[in-house]
N, CA and C of each residue as an Amber inpcrd file, in Angstrom:
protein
   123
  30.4700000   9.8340000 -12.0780000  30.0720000   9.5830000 -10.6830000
  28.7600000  10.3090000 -10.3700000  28.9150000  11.6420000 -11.0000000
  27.5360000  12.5240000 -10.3480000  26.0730000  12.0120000 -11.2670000
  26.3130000  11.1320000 -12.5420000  25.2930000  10.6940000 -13.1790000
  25.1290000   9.2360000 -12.3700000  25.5320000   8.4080000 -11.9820000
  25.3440000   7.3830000 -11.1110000  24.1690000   7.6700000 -10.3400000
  24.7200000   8.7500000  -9.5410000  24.0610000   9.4170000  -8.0670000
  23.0730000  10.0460000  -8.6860000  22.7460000  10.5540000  -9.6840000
  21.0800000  11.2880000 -10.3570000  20.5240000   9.6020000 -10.8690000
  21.1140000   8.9210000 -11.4120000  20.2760000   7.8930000 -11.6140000
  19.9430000   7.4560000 -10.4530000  20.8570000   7.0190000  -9.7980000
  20.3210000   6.4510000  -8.1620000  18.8630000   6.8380000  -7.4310000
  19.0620000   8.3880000  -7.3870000  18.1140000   9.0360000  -7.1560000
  16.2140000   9.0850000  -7.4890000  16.9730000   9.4840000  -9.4970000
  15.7530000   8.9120000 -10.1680000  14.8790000   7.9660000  -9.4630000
  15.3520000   6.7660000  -9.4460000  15.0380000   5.5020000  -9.5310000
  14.4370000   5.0580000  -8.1950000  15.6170000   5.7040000  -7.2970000
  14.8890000   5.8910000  -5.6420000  13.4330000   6.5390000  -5.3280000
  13.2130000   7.8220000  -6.4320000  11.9070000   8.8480000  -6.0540000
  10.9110000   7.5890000  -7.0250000  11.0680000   7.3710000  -8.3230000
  10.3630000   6.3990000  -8.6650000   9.8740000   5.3580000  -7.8500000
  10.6270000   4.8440000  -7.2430000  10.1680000   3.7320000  -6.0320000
   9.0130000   4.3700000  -4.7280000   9.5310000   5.4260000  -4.5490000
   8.7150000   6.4330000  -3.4160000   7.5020000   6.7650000  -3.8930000
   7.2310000   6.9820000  -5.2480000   5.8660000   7.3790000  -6.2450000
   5.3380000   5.8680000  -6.0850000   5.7130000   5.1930000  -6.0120000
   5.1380000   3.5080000  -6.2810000   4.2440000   3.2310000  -5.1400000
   5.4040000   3.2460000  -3.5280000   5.0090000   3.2960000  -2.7560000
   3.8290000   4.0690000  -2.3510000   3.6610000   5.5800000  -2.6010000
   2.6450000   6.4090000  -2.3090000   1.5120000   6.3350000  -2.9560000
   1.7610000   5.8520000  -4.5720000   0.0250000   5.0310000  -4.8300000
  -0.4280000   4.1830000  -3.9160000   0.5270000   3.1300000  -3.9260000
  -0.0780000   1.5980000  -3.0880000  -0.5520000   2.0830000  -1.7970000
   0.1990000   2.8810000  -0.9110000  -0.4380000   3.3960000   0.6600000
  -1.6690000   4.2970000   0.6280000  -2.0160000   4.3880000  -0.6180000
  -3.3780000   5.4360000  -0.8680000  -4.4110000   4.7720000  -0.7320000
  -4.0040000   3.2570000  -1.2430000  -5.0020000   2.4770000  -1.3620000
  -5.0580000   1.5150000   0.0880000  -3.7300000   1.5700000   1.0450000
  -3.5330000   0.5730000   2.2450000  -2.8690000   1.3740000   2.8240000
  -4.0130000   1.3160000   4.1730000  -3.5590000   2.3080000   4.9940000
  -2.0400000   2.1080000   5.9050000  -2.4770000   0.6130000   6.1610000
  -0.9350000   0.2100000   6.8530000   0.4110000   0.4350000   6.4180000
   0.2170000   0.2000000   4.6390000   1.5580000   0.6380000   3.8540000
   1.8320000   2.6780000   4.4330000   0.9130000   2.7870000   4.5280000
   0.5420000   4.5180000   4.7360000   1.5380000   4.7820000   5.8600000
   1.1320000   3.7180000   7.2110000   2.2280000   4.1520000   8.1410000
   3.6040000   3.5930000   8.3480000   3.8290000   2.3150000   7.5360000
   5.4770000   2.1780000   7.5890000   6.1020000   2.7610000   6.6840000
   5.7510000   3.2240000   5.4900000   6.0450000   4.5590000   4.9040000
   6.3250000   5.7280000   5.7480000   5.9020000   6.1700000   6.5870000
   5.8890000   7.7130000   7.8890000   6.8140000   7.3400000   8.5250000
   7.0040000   5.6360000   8.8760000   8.1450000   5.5590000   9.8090000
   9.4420000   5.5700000   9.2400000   9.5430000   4.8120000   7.8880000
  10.7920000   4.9120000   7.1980000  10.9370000   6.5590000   7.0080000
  10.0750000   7.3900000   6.6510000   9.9850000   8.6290000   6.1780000
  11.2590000   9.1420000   7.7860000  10.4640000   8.9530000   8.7690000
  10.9230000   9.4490000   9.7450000  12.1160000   9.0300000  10.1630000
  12.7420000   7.8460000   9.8960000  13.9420000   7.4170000  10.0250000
  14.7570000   7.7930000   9.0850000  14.8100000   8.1390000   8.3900000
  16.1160000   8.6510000   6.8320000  15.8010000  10.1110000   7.5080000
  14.8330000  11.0430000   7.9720000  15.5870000  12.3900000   8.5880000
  15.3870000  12.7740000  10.1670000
């Protein structure tokens, strides 16, 4: 179960690294990124 949830994870921050190239390059991706950011805490 707890290797599920580290893969999950992995795979989740991988996606977040993806995202944060692409918004480097587009600014708009830049701010619905901040808003999701801001909604999960």
């Amino acid at each position: 179960m707890l290797g599920v949830l580290l893969c999950f994870t992995l795979l989740f921050w991988e996606k977040v690294m993806v995202v944060l190239v692409k918004s480097m390059k587009n600014p708009r991706i830049a701010l619905i990124k901040t808003s999701i950011m801001a909604g999960f805490s």
